[in-house]
N, C-alpha and C positions, 0 to 999 in steps of 0.2 A: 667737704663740708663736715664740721665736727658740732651737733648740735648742742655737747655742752659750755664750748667756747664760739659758734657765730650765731648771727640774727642774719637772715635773709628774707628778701621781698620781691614779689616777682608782678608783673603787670605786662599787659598786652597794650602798645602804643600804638595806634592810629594813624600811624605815617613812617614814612621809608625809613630806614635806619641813617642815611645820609642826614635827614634831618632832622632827628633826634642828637645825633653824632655833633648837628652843628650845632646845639640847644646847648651842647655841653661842652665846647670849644670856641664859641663867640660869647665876650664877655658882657658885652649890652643882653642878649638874651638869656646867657646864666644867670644875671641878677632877677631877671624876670620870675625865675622859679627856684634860687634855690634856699630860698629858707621858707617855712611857714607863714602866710601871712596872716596877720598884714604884718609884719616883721617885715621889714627891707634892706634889700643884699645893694652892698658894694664894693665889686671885682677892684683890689690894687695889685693882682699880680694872677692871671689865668695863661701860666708857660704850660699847654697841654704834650708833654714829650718825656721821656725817662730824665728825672733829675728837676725836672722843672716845676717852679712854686704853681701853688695856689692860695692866695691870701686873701680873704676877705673880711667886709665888717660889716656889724647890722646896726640898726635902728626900730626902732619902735613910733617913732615920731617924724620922719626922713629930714632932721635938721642933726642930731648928735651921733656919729656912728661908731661904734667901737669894736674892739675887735672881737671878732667873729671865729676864723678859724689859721692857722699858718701850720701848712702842709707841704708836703711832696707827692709828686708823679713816681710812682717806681717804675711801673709798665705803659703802655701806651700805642694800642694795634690800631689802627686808623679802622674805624666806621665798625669796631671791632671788639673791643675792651680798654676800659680805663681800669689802673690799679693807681690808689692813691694813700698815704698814711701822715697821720697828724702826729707819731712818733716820732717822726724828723719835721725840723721846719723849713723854711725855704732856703733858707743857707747852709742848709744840711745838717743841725746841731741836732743832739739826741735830746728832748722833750718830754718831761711828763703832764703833757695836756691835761685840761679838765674840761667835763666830767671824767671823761675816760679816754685810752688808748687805744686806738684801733689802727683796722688797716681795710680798707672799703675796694672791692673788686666790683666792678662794671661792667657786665655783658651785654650785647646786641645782638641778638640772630634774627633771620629774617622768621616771618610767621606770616601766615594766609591771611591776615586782616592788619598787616603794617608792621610792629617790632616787638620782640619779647624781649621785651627791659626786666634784668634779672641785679640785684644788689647781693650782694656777702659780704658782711662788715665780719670780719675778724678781731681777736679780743684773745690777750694775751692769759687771762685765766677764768675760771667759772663767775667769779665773782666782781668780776669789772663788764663781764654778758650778761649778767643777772642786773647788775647797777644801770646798763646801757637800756635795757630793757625795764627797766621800773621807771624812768627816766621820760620812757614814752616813743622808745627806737621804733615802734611801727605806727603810732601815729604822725610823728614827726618825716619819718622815711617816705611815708605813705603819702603824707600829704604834700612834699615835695615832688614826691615822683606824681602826681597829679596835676599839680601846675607844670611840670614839664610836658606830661600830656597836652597837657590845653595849650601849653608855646607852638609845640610840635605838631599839635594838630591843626592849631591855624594857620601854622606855616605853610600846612603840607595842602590846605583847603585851596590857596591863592594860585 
């Protein structure tokens, strides 16, 4: 971790890592949590495996949806780590996204009260981490990584 090129977030999750792991690998409940709401997500391509898209789109209204994000999987440890970058899109072309470039690493470990859900967005120079972060990266991080809380923990309640 380089803190003048990443932003990280880190939160303890209330349920197994298995079920977290599925919050971020089944597309009906990724839309559940992954934008800020009331913003609404929808999953056109969740391939969770090295090389494989992630494409989604939002709405603000849930009748018009546009595009959202079009990425890649680089890495992918089952129940384990995601690593994902919107630098490539799903067809593998090189991209320069907006607002910014990045490349977002996903940890799970176990923790005595359910998962340590751990983010590192990396950020190719000071000043696309500084724009990423003025932007709102740890409200918006944060706040997604809390509705996935609340997926994962209802999940993990039943």
């Amino acid at each position: 971790m380089n803190p003048d090129l990443d932003l990280t977030l880190e939160r303890i999750i209330h349920a197994p890592r298995a079920v977290v792991w599925n919050a971020w690998t089944d597309p009906a409940r990724f839309e559940q949590w992954w934008l800020p709401a009331p913003t609404m997500c929808r999953v056109d391509h969740l391939e969770v495996r090295p090389g494989g898209a992630l494409v989604t789109r939002m709405s603000d209204d849930g009748v018009a949806f546009a595009p959202h994000m079009d990425a890649s999987f680089l890495v992918v440890d089952k129940i384990e780590r995601i690593v994902f970058t919107n630098a490539i899109d799903s067809a593998w072309r090189p991209v320069n996204p907006m607002p910014v470039s990045m490349t977002a690493e996903i940890t799970l470990s176990d923790h005595p009260d359910g998962t340590n859900y751990r983010v590192i967005v990396r950020h190719g120079d000071s000043a696309s981490r500084d724009r990423h972060e003025e932007l709102g990266f740890f409200e918006g991080w944060g706040s997604v990584a809390g509705q996935l809380a609340a997926v994962a923990e209802r999940r993990a309640a039943r």
